[in-house]
C-alpha positions in Angstrom: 0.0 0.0 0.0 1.6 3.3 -0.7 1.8 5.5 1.9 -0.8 8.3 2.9 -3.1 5.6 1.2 -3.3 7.6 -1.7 -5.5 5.9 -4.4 -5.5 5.1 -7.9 -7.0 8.1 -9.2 -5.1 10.2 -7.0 -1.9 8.9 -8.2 -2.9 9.4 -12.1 -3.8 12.7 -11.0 -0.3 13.3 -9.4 1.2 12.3 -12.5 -1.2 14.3 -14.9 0.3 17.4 -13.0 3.9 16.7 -13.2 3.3 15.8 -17.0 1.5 19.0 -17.8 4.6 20.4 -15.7 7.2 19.4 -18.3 5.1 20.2 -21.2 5.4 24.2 -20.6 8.9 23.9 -20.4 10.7 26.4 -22.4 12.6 25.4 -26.0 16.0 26.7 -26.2 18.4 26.5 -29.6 21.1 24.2 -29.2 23.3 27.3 -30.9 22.7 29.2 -27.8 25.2 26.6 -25.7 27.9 26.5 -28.5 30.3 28.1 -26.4 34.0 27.1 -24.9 32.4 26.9 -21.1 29.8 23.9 -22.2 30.3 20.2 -22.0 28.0 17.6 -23.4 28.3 14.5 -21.5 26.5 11.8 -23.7 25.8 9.0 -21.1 25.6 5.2 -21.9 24.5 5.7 -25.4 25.8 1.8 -26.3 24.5 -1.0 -28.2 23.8 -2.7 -25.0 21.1 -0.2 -24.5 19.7 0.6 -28.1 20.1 -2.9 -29.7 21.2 -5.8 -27.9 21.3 -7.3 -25.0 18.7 -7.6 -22.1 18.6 -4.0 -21.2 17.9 -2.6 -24.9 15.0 -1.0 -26.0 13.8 0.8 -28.9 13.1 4.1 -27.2 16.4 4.4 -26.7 17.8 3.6 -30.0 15.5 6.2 -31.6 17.5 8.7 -29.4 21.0 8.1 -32.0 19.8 10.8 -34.3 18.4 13.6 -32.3 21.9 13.4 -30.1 24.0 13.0 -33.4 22.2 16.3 -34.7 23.0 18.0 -31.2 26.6 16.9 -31.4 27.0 18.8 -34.9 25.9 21.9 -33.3 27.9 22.0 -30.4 32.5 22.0 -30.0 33.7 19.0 -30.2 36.4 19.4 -27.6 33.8 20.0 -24.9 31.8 16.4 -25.8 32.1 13.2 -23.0 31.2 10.2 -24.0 30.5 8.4 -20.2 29.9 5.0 -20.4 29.1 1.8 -18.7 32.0 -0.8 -19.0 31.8 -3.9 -16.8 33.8 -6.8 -15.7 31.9 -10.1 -15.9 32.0 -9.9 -12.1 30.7 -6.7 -12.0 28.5 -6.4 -8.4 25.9 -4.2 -9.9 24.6 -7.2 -11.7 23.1 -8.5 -8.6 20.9 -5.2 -9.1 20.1 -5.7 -13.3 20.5 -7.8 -15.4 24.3 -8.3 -17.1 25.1 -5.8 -19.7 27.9 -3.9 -21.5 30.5 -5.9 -20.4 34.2 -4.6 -21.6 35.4 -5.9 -25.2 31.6 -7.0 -25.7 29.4 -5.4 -28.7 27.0 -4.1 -26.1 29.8 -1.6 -24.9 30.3 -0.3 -28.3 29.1 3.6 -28.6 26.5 3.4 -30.9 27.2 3.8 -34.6 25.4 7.0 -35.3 27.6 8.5 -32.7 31.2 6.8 -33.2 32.6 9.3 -35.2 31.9 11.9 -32.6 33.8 9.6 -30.0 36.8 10.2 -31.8 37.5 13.1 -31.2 35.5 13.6 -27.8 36.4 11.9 -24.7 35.5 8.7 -23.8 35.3 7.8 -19.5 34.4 4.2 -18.7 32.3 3.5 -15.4 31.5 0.3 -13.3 28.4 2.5 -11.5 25.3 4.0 -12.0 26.2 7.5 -11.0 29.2 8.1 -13.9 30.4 11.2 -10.8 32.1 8.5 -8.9 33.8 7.1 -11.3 37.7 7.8 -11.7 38.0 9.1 -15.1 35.2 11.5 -14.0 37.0 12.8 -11.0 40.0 13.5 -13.0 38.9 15.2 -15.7 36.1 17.3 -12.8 39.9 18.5 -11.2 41.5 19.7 -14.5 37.9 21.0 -16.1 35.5 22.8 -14.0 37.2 25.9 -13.5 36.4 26.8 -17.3 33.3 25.0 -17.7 29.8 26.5 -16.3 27.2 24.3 -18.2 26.4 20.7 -18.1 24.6 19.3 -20.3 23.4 15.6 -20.3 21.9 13.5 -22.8 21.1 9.9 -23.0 19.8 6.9 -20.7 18.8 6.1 -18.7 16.6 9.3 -17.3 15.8 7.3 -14.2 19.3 5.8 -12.8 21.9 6.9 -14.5 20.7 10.6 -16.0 19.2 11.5 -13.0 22.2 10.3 -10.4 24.4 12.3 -12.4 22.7 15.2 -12.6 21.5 15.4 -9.1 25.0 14.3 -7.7 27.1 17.1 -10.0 24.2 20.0 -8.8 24.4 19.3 -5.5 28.6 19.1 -5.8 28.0 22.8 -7.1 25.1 24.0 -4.3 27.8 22.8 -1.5 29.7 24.7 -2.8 27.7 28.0 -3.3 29.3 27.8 -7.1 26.6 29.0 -10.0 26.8 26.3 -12.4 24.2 25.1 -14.8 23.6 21.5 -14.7 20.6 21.0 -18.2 18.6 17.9 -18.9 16.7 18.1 -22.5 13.6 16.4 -22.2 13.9 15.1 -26.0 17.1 14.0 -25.7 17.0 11.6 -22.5 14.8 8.3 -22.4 14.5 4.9 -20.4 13.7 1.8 -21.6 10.4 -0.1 -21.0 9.9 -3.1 -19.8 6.1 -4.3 -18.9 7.0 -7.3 -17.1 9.0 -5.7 -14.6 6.5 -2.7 -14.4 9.2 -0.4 -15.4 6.8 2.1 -17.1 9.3 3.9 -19.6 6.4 7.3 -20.0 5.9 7.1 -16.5 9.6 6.6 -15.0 10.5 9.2 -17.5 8.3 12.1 -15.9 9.0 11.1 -12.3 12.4 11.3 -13.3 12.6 14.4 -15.1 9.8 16.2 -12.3 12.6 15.1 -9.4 15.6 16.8 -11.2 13.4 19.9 -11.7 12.8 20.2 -8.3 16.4 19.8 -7.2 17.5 22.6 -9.4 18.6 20.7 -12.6 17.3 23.3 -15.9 14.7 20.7 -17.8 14.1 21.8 -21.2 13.9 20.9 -25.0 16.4 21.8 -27.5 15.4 22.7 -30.8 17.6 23.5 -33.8 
């Protein structure tokens, strides 16, 4: 039972608000962030997620182009490609199912956006929230002096998206440091899976109405 005993109709309700929430968001032109002080972290856009593998889905293949066409508009030497790179042993699996496991086709980038790769910089990660991880932390030291926007795109909204986000914002409100930290709306996604009742539409505005309210910028990009 969830808690307040809030029913059925209440919840749809709850949801209907936080939906109509995102829908006014404002539309900003992805040549308004093409500027020295903004990185793109693109965040576990992999085969494992978009076409093999038990964690892949659609949804999140159909986000190749849209972040390809973003990555053309923006400097190349600001773009981080942050992605999820496993040992077969890797203790997370205990929490999903195996994916993306290092050398394996499911930790490729995707091929829509391997050419980007090349000349961006790639960070592996063995966690959900791509902050912790070491490659992170170093290039964090050397990096955030100069650069004052974030902005993440990718999968999944509801782990590794939102951990991210949340994590870096709150680094930044410690801190009392004025930083933007920007999630696009149409360029994040999750995948869905009905026999787990991981509601993709659902997880996706829960996800996106919690980062708002923490003080990540949630907004669409339009070219």
């Amino acid at each position: 039972m969830l808690r307040g005993n809030m029913e059925d109709g209440e919840t749809l309700k709850a949801l209907e608000i936080m939906k109509n929430s995102l829908l006014v968001k404002p539309a900003v032109e992805a040549s308004s962030l093409n500027n020295e002080k903004t990185a793109v972290f693109v965040i576990d856009m992999l085969e494992g997620f978009a076409r093999e593998g038990s964690l892949s889905d659609r949804r999140i293949e159909m986000l190749a182009e849209p972040i390809a066409e973003l990555l053309e508009a923006l400097p190349l030497t600001n773009i981080v490609f942050m992605n999820d790179s496993h040992g077969e042993d890797s203790i997370e699996f205990e929490d999903y199912p195996s994916h993306c496991i290092k050398g394996s086709g499911e930790a490729e980038i995707v091929r829509e956006l391997k050419q980007y790769s090349k000349t961006g910089i790639i960070m592996e990660k063995n966690s959900t929230n791509g902050f912790l991880c070491e490659d992170f932390k170093e290039w964090f030291e050397e990096n955030r002096k100069g650069i004052s926007t974030y902005l993440l795109v990718g999968v999944c909204t509801d782990i590794c998206i939102k951990q991210f986000a949340m994590t870096l914002k709150v680094w930044f409100l410690e801190r009392n440091i004025d930083s933007r930290v920007i999630v696009p709306i149409n360029m994040v996604d999750t995948f869905n899976f009905e026999d787990t009742g991981h509601n993709g539409d659902v997880m996706n505005v829960v996800s996106l109405y919690e980062m708002d309210s923490g003080g990540i910028e949630i907004l669409y990009i339009r070219f």
